[in-house]
N, C-alpha and C positions, 0 to 999 in steps of 0.2 A: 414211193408214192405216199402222200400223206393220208391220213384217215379220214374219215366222215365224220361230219357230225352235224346240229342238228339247232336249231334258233326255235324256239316258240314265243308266237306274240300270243299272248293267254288273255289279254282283257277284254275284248268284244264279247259279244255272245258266242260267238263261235272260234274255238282257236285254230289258227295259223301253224303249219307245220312246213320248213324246207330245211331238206338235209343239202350240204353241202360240203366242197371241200377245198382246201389251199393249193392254190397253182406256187410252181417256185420262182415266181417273178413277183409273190406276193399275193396275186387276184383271187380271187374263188370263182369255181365250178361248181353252177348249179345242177343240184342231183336229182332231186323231186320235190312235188309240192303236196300237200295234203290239206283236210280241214277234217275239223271236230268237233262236236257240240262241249263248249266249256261247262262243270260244274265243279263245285267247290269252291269257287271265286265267286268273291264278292264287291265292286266297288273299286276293283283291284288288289285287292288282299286275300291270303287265303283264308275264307270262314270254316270249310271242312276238310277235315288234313287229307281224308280218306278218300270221300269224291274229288279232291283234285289231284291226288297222286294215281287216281285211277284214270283221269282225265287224260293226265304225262306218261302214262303207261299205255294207253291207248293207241293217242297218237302218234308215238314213237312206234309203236309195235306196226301202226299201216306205215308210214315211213320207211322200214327198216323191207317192208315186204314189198312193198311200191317199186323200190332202188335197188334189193337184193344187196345192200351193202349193211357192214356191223358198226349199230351205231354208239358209242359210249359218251362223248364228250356233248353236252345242252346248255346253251345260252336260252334265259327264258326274259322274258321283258318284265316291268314293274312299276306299279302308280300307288299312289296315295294320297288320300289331301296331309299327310304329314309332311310332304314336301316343300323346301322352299330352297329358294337362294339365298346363298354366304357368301357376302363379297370376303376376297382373301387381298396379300400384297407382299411380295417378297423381293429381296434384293441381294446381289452378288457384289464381291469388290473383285474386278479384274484385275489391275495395277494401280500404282499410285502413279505410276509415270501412264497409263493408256495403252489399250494394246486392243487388235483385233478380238471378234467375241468368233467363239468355236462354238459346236453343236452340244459338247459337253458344256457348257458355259451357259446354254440355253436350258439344260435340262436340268443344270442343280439351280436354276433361279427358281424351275417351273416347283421341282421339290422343297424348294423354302416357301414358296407360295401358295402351296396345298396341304401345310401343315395348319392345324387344326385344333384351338381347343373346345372341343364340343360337348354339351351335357350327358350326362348319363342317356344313354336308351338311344344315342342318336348315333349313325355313321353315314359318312360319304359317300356318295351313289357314283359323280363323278365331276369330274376335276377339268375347268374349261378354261383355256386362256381366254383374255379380253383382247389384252395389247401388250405391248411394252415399251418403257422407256430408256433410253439413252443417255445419261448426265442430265435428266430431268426433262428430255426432250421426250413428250407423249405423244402416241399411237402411231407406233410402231408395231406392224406385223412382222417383220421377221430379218430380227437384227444378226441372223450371220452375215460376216464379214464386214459388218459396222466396226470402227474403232470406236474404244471409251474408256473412260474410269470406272463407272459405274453401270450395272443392269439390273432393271425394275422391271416387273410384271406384274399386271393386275390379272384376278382370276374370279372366275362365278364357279363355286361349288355349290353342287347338287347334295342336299342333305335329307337325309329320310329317317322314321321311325326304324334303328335296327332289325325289328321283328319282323317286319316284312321282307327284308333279305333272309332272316333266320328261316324262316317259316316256305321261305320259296324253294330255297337250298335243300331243306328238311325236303320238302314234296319230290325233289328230282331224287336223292341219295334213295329215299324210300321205294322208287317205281324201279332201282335195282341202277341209273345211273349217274354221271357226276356233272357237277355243277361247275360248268367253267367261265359264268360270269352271269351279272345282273343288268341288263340295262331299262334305263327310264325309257316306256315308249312313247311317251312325249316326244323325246329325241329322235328317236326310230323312225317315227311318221314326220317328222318335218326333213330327215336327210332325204325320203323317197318319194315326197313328195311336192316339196319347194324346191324350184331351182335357184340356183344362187341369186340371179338376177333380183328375185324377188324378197330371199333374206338380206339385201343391200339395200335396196331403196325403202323396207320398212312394211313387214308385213304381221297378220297373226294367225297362226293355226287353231283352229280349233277342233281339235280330236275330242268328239261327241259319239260315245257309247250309250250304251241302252239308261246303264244307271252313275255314270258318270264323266264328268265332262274334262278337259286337259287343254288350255290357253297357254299360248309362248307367243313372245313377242319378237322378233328380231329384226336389228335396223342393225346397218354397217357388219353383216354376217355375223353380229353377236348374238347371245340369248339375253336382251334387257331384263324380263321377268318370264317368271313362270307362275301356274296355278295350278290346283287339281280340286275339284270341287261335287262336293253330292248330288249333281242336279245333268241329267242325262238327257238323251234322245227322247225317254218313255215320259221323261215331264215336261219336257217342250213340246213334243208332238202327242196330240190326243189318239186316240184307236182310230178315230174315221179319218186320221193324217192330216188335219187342220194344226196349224199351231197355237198355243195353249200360252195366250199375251200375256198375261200374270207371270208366268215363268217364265217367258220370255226376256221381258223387263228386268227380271230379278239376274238374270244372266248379264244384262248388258253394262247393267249398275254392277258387279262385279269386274266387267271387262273394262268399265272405264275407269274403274280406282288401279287399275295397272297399271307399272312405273311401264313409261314407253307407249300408253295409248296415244299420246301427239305426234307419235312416229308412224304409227300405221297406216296405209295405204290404200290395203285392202285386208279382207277376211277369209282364210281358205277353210271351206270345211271339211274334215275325213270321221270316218268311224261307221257307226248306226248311221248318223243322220243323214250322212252321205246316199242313202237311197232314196230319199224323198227329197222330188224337186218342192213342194210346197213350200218348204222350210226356206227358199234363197231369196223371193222378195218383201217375206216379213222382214226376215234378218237385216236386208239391207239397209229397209226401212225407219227400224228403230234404231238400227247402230249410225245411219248417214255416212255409213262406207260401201263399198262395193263388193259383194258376198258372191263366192263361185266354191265347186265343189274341187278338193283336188284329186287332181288324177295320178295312178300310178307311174313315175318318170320310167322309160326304156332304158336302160345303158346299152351302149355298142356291145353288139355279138351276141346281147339276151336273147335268149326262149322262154316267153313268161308263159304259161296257160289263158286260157280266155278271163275267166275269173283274176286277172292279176289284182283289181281292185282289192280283193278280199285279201290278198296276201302284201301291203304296204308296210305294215307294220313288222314285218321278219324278213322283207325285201332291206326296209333303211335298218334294220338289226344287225345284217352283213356289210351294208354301206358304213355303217359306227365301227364295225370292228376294223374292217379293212382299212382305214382311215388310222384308225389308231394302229395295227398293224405296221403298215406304213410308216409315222411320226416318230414310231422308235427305232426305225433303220439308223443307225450309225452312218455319218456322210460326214466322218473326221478325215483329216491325211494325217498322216506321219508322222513329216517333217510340221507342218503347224502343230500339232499336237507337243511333240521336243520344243520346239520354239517357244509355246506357250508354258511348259513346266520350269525353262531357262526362266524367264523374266518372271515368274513366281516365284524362284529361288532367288533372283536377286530382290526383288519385294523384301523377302523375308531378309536376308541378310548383311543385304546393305543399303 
């Protein structure tokens, strides 16, 4: 039976705790849920090593008591305004004579595509197909069993200030356990709360926290853009919950300089401001789109608790992994695999 472990979404005011764990058909098994008041975090980053290792220490320790299970391995989530996208582009030569493309053949385009030369202090969060082409034939989702000479994929990597990975890693190793991945919760909250429908036809998330805000854009299931910006829930929204038009504006004049605002449809909000209805017909007002809150998506077979809302963010943190989990199954045969090392060898030699 495989082990427990354990996702935190850390950026709201309150963090997100579910322990889970791998079925062998790949799924996970959800084990429990918890919450926690966040300190140490700031903006998304950690500002106190100490309050937020005590934070991660915390909420594992009700976790671990909640489940009665031993939990060692934590995926915690991560934002930044250091964040942007790097378009990438990589290319395979299959044959000179043309040959079927194999799933091996897909994953070393994806690694010439993800390679990277990036300034000091910066590293890769994560690594997104776009599409891919054929002998120059564009968008292409997914050329096994296409024949060709050539295979191209374009890719949007997630790039962040180093230290914010360094520094999140440091906080988990410190609370006594290990850091088995980072992800951006920007991503997190738009797998568990956008259904596909809505990343196809052109939508944008807007993951609004207390002190900072998270915009994506997605049309044809890509991510166009992304942003991550110092301006939260607590500055849009005044104390008596009216919205605060100065900051408001300044918000929308940001969202409309985003590659891909001619694509969007409508507006999904999650986070902070996702508790205050007040917020949905300013918004809609100044943006001239159609502004709703989103909700937490079910998957078949779930048992969420009543609060699921609260827990979106480490719901789509298992959706990300699982997903990727998945993409690296090997679904080679054999015999194509032989067949394809024959016509390499003759490539090469005659």
């Amino acid at each position: 039976m495989s082990r427990t472990f354990a996702v935190l979404d850390l950026k709201c005011k309150d963090i997100s705790g579910v322990a889970a764990r791998w079925a062998r058909n790949g799924a996970y098994f959800l084990e429990g849920f918890t919450m926690s008041r966040s300190r140490g975090i700031h903006r998304g980053v950690i500002t106190d090593i100490a309050s937020a290792t005590d934070s991660i220490s915390h909420i594992l320790g009700k976790l671990k008591k909640k489940t009665g299970k031993k939990i060692q391995d934590v995926y915690v989530s991560a934002s930044s305004n250091s964040l942007k996208i790097v378009q990438s582009r990589g290319t395979v030569l299959l044959s000179k004579y043309g040959r079927e493309i194999f799933q091996s053949d897909i994953e070393k385009c994806v690694r010439i595509g993800s390679i990277l030369k990036l300034p000091h202090g910066r590293a890769p969060l994560h690594k997104m197909v776009k599409d891919f082409s054929v002998d120059g034939e564009n968008g292409i989702k997914n050329p096994a069993g296409l024949e060709g000479v050539k295979l191209g994929v374009d890719m949007n990597v997630l790039v962040v200030d180093s230290s914010v990975i360094r520094n999140l890693t440091k906080s988990i190793a410190l609370a006594g356990f290990s850091a088995s991945g980072v992800i951006f919760s920007g991503i997190a909250y738009a797998k568990r709360a956008l259904a596909e429908a809505a990343t196809d036809k052109g939508v944008m998330l807007l993951n609004m926290c207390k002190d900072l805000t998270e915009a994506m854009i997605y049309h044809k299931r890509n991510l166009l853009d992304c942003k991550v910006f110092r301006l939260g829930s607590e500055d849009i929204i005044s104390a008596n919950g009216s919205l605060d038009h100065a900051s408001a504006n300044r918000l929308i004049l940001v969202l409309r300089s985003m590659a891909g605002w001619d694509k969007v449809r409508e507006i999904v909000i999650t986070g902070d401001a996702a508790q205050n209805e007040g917020i949905l017909e300013p918004m809609q007002t100044l943006s001239s789109h159609p502004v709703r809150f989103g909700f937490c998506l079910v998957r078949p077979y779930e048992e969420l608790p009543a609060e699921r809302a609260a827990h979106i963010g480490s719901l789509g943190m298992l959706d990300y992994l699982y997903e990727t989990k998945k993409g690296r199954r090997m679904e080679g045969n054999l015999f194509k695999q032989t067949f394809s090392k024959t016509l390499s060898f003759l490539d090469k030699y005659f």
